[in-house]
Backbone as CSV, one residue per row, in Angstrom:
resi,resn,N_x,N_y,N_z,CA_x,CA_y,CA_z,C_x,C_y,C_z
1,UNK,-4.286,-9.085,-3.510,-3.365,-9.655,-4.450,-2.979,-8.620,-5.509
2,UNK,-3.943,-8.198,-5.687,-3.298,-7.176,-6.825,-2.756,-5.817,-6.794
3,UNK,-3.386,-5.503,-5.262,-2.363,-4.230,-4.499,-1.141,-4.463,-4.233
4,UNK,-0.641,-5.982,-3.915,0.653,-6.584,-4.230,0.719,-6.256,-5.271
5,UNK,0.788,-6.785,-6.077,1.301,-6.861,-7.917,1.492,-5.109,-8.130
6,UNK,0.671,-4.515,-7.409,0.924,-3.005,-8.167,1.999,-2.653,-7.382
7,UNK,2.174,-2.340,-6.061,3.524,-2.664,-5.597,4.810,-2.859,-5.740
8,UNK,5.245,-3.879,-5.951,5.947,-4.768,-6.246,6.564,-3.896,-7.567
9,UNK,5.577,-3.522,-8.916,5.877,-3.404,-10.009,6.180,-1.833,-9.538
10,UNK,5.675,-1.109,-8.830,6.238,0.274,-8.516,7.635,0.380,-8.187
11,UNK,8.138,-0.936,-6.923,9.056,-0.693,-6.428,10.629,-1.445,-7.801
12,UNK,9.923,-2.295,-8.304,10.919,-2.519,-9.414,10.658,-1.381,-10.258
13,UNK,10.086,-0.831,-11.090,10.551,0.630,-11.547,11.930,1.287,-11.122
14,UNK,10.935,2.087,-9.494,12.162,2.858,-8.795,13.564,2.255,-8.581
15,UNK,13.304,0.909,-8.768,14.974,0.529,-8.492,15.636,0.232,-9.909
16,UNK,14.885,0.445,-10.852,15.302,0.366,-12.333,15.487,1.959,-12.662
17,UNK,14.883,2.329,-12.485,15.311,4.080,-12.103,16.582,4.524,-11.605
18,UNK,16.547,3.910,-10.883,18.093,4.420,-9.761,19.244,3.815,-10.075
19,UNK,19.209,2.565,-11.128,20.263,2.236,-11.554,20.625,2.671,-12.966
20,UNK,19.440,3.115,-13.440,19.718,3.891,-14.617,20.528,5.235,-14.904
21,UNK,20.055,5.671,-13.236,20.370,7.357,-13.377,21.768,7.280,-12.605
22,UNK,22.285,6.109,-11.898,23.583,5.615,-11.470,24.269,6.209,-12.454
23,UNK,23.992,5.001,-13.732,24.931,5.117,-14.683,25.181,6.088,-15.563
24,UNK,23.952,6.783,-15.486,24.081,8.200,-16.390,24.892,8.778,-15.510
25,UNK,24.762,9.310,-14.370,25.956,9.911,-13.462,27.224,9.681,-13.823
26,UNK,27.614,8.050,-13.732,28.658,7.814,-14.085,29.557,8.202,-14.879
27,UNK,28.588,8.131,-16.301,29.098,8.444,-17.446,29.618,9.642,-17.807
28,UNK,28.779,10.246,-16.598,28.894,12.542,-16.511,29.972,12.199,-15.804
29,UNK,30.567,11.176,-15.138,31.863,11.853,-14.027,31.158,11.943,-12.654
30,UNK,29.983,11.729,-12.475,29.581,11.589,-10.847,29.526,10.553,-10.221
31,UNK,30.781,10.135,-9.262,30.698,9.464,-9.117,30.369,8.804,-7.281
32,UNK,29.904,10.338,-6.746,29.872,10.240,-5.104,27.873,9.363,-5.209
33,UNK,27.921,9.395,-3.731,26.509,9.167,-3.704,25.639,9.533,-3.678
34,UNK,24.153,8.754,-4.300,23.183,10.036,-4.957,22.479,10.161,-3.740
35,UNK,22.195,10.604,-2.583,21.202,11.373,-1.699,19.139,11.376,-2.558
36,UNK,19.108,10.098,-1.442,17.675,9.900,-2.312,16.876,10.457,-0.793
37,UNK,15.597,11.017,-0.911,14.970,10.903,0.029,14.076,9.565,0.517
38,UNK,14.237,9.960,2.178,13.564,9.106,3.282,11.928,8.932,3.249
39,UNK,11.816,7.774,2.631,10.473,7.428,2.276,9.675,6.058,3.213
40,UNK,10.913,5.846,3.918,10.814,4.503,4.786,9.693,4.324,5.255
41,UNK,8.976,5.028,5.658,7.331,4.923,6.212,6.494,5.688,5.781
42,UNK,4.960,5.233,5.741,4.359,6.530,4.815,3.875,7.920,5.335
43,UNK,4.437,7.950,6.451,4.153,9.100,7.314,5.160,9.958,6.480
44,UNK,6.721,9.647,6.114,7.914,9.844,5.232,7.428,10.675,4.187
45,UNK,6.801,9.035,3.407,6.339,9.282,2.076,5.673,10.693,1.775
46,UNK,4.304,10.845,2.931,3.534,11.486,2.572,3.929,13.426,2.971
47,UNK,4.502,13.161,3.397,5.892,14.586,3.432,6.652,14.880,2.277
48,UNK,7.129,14.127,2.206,8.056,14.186,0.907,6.979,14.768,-0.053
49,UNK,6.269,14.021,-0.747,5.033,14.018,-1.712,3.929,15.168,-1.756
50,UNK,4.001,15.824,-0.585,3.552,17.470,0.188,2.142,16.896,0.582
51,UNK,1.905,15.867,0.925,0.342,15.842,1.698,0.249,16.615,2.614
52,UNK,-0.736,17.310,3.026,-1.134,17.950,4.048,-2.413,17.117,4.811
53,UNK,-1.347,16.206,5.009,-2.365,15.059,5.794,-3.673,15.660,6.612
54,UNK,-3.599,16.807,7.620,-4.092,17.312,8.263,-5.272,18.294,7.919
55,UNK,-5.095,18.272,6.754,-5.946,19.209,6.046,-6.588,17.588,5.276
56,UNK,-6.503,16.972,4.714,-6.907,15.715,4.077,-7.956,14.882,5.449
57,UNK,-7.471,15.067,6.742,-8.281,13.801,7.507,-9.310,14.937,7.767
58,UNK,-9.269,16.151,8.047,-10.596,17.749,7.886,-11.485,17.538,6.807
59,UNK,-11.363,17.025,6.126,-12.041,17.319,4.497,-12.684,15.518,4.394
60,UNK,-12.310,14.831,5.124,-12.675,13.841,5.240,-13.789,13.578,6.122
61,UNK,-13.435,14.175,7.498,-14.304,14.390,8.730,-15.592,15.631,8.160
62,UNK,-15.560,16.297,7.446,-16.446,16.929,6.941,-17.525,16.111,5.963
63,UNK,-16.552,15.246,5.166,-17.630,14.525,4.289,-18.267,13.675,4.887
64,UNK,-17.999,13.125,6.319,-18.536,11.915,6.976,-19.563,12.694,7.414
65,UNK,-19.303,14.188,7.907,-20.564,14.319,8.441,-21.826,15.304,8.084
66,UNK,-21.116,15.632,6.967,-22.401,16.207,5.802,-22.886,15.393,4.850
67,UNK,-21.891,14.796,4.083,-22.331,13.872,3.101,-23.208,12.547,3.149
68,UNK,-22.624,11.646,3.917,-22.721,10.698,4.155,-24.496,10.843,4.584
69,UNK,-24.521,11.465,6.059,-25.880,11.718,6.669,-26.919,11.269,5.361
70,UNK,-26.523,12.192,4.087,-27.783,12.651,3.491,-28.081,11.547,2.261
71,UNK,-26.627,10.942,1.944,-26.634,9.341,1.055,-27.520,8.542,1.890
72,UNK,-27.434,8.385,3.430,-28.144,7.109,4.104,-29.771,7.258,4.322
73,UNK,-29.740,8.637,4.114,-31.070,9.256,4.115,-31.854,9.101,2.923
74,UNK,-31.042,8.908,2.442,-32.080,8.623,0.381,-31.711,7.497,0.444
75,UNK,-30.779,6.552,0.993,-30.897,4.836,0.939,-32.556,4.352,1.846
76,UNK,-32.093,4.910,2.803,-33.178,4.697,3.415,-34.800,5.255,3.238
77,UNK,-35.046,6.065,2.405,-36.143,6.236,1.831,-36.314,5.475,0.827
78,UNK,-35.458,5.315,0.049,-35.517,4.139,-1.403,-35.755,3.047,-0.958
79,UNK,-34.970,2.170,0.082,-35.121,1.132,0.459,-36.419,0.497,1.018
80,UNK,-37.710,2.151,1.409,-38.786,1.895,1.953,-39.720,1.137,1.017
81,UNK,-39.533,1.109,-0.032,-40.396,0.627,-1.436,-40.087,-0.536,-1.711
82,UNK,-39.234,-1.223,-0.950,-38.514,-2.711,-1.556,-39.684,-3.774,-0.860
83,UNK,-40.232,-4.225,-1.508,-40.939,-5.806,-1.118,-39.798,-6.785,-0.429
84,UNK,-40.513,-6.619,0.562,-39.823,-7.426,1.854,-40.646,-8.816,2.113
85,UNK,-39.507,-10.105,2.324,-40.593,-11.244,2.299,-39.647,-12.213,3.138
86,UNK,-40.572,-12.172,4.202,-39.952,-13.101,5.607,-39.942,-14.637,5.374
87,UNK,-39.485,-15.369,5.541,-39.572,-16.957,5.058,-39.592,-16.953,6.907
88,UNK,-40.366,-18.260,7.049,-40.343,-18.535,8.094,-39.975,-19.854,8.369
């Protein structure tokens, strides 16, 4: 719900944006069309925006398999000390 709401309030911005900068155009005398970039999907998005997706899912696959290992490894030693109590 509230990843909606943030959404939503992003995309009203940008379109309060674009009618703003319409009219400033206008007012300069521009009056052709403004050439926005292709954001239609976030594969788009994340081009535009310069992700180097490919370098991002590397750095990810690295933390899964260094990091992680050694968090579950100290969960699991910590967790050895917990009073455990079976109801039957």
């Amino acid at each position: 719900m509230e990843t909606g709401r943030i959404i939503t309030s992003g995309i009203i911005r940008a379109q309060d944006a674009r009618v703003k900068l319409a009219r400033l155009l206008a007012r300069l005398g521009h009056n052709e069309e403004i050439p926005y970039p292709d954001i239609s999907t976030k594969a788009k998005a994340q081009v535009f925006t310069g992700l180097d997706m490919e370098k991002l899912h590397a750095e990810k696959q690295e933390f899964l398999e260094t990091v992680v290992p050694v968090w579950l490894d100290i969960a699991e030693e910590r967790e050895k000390s917990y009073p455990v109590e079976y109801l039957d």
